[in-house]
Biopython code that builds the backbone (N, CA, C, O; Angstrom):
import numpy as np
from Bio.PDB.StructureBuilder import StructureBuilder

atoms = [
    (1, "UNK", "N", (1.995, 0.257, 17.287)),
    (1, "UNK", "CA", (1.450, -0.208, 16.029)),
    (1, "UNK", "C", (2.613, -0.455, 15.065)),
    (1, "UNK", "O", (3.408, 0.472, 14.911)),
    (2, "UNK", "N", (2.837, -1.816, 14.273)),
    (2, "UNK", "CA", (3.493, -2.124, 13.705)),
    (2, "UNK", "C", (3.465, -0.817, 11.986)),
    (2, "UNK", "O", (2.493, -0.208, 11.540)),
    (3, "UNK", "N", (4.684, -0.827, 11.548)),
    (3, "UNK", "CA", (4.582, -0.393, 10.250)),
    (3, "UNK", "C", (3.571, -0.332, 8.850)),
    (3, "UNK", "O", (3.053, 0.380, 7.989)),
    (4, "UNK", "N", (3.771, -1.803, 9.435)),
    (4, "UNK", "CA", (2.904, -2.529, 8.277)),
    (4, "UNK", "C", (1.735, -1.939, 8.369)),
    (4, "UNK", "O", (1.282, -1.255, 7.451)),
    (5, "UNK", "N", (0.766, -2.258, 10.134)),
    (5, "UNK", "CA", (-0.633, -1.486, 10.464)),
    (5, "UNK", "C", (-0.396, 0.148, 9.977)),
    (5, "UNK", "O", (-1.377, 0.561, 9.358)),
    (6, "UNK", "N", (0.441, 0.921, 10.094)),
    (6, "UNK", "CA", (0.239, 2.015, 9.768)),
    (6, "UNK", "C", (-0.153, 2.015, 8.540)),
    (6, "UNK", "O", (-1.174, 2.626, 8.225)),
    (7, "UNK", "N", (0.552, 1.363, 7.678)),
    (7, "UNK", "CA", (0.557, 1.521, 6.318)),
    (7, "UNK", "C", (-0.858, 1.236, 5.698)),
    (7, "UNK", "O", (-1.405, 1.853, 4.784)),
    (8, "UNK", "N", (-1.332, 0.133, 6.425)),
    (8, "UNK", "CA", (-2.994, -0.390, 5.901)),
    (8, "UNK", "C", (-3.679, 0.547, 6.624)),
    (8, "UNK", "O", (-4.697, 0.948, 6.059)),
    (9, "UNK", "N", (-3.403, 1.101, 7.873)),
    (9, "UNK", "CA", (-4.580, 2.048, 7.667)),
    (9, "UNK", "C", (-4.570, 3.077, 6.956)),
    (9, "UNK", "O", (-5.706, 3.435, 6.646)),
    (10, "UNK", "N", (-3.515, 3.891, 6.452)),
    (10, "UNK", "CA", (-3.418, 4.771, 5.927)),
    (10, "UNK", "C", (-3.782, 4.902, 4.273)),
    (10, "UNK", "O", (-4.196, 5.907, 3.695)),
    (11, "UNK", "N", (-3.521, 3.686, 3.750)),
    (11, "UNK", "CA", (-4.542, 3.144, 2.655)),
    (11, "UNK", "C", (-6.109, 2.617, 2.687)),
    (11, "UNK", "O", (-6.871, 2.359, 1.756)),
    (12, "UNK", "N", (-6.288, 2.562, 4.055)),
    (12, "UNK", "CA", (-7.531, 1.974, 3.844)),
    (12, "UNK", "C", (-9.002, 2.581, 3.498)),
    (12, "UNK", "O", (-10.101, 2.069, 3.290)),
    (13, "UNK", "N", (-8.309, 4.437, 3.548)),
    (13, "UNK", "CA", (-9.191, 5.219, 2.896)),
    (13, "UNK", "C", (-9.372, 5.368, 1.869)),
    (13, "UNK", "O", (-9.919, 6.426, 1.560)),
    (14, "UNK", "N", (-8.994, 4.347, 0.736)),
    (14, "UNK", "CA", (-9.594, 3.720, -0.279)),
    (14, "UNK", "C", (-8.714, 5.085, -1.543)),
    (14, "UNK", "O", (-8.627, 4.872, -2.753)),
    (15, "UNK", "N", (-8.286, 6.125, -0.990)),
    (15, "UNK", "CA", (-7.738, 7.141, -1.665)),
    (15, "UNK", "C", (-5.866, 6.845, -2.196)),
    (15, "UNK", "O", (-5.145, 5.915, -1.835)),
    (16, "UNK", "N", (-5.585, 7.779, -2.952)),
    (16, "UNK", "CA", (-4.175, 7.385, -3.273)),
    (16, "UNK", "C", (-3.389, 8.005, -2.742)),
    (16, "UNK", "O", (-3.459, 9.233, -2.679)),
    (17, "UNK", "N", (-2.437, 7.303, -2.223)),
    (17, "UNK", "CA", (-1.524, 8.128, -1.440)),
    (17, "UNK", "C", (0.469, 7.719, -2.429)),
    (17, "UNK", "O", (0.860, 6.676, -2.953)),
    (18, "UNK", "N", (1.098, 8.915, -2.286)),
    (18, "UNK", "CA", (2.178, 8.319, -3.074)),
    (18, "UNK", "C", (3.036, 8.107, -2.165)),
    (18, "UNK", "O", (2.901, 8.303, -0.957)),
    (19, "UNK", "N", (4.223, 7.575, -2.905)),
    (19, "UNK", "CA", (5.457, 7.074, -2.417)),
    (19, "UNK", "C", (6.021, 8.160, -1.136)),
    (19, "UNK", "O", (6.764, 7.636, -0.306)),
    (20, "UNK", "N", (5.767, 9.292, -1.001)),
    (20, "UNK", "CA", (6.495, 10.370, -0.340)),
    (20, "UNK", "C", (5.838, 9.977, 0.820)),
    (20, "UNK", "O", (6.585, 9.910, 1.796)),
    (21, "UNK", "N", (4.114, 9.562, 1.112)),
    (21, "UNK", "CA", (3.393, 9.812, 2.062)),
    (21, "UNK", "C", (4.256, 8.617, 2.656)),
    (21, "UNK", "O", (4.936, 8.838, 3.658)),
    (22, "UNK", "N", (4.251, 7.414, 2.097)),
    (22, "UNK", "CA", (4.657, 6.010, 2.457)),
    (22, "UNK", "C", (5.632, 6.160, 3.172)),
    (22, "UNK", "O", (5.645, 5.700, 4.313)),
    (23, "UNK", "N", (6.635, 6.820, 2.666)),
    (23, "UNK", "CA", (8.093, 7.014, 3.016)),
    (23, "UNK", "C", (8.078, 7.366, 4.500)),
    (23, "UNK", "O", (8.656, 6.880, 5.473)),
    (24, "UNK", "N", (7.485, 8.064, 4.392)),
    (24, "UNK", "CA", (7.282, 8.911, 5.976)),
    (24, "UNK", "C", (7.177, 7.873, 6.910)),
    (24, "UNK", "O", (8.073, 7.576, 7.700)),
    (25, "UNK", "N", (6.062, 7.305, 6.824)),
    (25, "UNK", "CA", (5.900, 5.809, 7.595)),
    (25, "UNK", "C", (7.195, 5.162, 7.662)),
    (25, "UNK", "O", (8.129, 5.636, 8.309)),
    (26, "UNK", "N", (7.263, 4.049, 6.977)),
    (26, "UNK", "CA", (9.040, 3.621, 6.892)),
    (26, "UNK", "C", (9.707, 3.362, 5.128)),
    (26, "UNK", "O", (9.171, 3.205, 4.031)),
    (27, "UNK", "N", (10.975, 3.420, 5.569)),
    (27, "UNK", "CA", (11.526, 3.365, 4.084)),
    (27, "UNK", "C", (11.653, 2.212, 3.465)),
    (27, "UNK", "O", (12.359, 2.120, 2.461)),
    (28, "UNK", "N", (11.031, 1.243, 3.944)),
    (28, "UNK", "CA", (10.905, 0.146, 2.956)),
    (28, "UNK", "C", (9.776, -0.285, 2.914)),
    (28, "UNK", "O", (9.660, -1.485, 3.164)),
    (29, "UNK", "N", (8.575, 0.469, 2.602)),
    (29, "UNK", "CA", (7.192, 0.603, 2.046)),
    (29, "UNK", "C", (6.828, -0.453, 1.175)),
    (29, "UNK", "O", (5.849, -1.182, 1.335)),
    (30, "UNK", "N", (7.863, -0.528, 0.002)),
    (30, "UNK", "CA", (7.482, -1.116, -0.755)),
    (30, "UNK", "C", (7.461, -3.066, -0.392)),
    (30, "UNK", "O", (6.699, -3.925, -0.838)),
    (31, "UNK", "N", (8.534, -3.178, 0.493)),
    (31, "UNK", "CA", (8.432, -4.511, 1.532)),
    (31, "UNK", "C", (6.603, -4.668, 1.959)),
    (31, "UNK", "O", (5.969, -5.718, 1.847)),
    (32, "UNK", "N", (6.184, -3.683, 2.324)),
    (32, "UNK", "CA", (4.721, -3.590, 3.023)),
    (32, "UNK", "C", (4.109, -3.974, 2.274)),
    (32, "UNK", "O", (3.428, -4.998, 2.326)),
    (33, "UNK", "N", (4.223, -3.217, 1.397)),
    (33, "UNK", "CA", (2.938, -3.425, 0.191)),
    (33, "UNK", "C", (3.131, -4.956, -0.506)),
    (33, "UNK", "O", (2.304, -5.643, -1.106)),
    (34, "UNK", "N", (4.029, -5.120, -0.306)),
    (34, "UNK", "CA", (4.220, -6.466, -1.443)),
    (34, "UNK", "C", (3.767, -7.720, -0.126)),
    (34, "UNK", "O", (3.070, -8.712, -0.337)),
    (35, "UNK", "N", (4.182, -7.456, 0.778)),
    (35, "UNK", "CA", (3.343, -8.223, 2.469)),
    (35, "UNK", "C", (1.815, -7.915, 2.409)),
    (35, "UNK", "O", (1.226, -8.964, 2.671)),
    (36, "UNK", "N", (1.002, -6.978, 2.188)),
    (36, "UNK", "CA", (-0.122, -6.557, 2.190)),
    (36, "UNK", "C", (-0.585, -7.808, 1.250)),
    (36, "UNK", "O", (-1.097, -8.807, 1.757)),
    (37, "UNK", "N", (-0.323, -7.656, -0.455)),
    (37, "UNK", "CA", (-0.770, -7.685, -1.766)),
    (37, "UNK", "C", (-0.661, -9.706, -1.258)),
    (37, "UNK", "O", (-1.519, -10.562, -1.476)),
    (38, "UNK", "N", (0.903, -9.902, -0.462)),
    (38, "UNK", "CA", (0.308, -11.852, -0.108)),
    (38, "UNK", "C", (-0.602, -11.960, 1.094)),
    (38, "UNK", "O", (-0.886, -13.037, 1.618)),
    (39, "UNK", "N", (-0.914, -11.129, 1.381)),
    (39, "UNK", "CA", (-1.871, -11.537, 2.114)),
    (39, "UNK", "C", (-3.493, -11.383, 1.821)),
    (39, "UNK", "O", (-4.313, -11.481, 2.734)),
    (40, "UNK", "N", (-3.813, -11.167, 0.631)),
    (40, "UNK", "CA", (-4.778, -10.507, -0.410)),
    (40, "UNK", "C", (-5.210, -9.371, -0.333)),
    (40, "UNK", "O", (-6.387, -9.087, -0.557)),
    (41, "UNK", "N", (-4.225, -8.460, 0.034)),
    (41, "UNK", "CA", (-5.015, -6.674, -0.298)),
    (41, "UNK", "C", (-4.970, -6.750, -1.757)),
    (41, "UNK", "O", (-4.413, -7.679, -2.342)),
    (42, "UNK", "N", (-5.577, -5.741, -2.373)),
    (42, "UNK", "CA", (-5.638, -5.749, -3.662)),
    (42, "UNK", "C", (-5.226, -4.304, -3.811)),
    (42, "UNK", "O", (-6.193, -3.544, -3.764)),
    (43, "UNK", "N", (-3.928, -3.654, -3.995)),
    (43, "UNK", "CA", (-3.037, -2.795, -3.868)),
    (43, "UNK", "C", (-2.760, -2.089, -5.651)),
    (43, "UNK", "O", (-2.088, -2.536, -6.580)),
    (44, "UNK", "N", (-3.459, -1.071, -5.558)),
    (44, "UNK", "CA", (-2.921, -0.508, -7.354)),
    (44, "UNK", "C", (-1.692, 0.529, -7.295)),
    (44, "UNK", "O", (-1.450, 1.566, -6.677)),
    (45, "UNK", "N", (-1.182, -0.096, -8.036)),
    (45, "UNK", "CA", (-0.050, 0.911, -8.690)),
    (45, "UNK", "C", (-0.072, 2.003, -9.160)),
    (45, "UNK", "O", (0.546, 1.717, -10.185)),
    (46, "UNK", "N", (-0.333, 3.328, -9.288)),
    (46, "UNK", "CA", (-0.137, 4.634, -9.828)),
    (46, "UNK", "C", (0.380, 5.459, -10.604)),
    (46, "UNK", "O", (0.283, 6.620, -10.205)),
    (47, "UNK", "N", (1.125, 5.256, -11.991)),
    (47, "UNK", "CA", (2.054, 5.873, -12.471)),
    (47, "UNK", "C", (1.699, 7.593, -12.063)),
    (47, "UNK", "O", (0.517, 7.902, -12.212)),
    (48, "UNK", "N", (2.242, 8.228, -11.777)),
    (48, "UNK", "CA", (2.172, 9.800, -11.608)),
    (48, "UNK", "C", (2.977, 10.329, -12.732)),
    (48, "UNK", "O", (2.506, 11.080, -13.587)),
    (49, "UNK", "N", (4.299, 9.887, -12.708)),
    (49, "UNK", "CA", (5.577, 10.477, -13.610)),
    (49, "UNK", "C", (6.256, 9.335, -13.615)),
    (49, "UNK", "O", (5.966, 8.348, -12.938)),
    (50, "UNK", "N", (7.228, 9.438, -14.418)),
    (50, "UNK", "CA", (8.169, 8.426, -15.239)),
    (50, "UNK", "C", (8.951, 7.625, -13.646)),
    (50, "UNK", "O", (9.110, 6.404, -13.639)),
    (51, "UNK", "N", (9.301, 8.341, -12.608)),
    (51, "UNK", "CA", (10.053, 7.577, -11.426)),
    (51, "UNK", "C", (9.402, 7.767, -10.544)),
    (51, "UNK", "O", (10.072, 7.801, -9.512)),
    (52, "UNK", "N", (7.926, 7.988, -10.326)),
    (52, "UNK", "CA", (6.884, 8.555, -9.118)),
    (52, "UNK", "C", (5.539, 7.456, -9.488)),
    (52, "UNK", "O", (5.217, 7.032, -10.598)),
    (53, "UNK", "N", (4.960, 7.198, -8.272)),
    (53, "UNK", "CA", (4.042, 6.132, -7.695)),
    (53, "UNK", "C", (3.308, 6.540, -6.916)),
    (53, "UNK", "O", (3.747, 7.290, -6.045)),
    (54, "UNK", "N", (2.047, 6.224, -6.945)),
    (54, "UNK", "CA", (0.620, 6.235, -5.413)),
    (54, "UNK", "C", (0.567, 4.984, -5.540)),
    (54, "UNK", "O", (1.031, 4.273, -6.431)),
    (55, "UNK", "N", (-0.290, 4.595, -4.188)),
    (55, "UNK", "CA", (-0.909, 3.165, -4.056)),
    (55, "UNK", "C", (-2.053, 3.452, -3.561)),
    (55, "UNK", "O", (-2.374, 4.399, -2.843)),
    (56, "UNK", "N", (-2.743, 2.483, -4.028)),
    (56, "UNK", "CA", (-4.274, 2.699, -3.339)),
    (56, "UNK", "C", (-4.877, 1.584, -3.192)),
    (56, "UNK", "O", (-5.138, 0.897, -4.179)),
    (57, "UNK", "N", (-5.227, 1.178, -1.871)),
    (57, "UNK", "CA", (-5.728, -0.029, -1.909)),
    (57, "UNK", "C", (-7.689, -0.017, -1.948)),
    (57, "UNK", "O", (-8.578, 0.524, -1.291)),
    (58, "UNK", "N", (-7.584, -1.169, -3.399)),
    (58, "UNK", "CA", (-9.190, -1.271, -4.200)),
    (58, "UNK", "C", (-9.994, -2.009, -3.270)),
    (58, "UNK", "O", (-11.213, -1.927, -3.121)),
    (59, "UNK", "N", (-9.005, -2.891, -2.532)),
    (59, "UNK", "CA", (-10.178, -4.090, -1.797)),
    (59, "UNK", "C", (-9.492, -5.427, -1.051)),
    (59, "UNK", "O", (-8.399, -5.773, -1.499)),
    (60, "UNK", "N", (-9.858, -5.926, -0.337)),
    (60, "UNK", "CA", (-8.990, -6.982, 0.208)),
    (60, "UNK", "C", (-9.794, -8.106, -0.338)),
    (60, "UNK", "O", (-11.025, -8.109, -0.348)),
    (61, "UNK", "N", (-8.894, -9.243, -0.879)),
    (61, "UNK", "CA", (-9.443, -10.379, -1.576)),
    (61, "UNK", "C", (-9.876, -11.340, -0.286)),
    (61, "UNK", "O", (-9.515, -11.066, 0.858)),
    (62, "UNK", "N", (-10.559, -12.306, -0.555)),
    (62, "UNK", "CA", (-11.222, -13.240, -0.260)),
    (62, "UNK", "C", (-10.314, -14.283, -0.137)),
    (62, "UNK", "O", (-10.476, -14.921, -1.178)),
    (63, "UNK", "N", (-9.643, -14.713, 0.375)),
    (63, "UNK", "CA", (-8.547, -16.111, 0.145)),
    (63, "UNK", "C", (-9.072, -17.098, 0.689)),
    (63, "UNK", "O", (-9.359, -17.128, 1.886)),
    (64, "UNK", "N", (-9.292, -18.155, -0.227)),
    (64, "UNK", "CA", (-10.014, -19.644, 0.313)),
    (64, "UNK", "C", (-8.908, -20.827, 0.418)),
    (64, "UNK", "O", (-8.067, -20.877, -0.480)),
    (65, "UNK", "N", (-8.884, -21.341, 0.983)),
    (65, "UNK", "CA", (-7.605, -22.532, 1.417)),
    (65, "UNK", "C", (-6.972, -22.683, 2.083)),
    (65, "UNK", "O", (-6.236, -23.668, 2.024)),
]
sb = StructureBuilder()
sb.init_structure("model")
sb.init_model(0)
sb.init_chain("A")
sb.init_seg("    ")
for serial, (resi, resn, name, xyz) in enumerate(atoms, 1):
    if name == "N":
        sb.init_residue(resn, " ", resi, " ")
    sb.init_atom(name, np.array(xyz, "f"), 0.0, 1.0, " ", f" {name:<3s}", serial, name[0])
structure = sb.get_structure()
């Protein structure tokens, strides 16, 4: 299973998971998520603390075209 698949399933429990959980998976997470978000996940941002993040994905968009 690719990275990326880990990463969507592990969000796909609709719950927030932060940067630490991500990490674990691979260290350039944030590559994923921003691959997820063009492909229409709909991916929220988390402030926790001033340099700390969750993501949680709300819903996968609909893309027509």
């Amino acid at each position: 299973m690719s990275k990326k698949e880990q990463i969507r399933k592990l969000l796909a429990d609709g719950q927030p998971h932060s940067a630490k959980e991500l990490v674990d998976v691979t260290h350039r997470f944030s590559a994923v998520i921003h691959s997820l978000r063009e492909e229409g996940y709909r991916i929220e941002t988390i402030p926790l603390s001033h340099h700390d993040f969750a993501y949680q994905l709300s819903s996968k968009a609909t893309i027509y075209g």
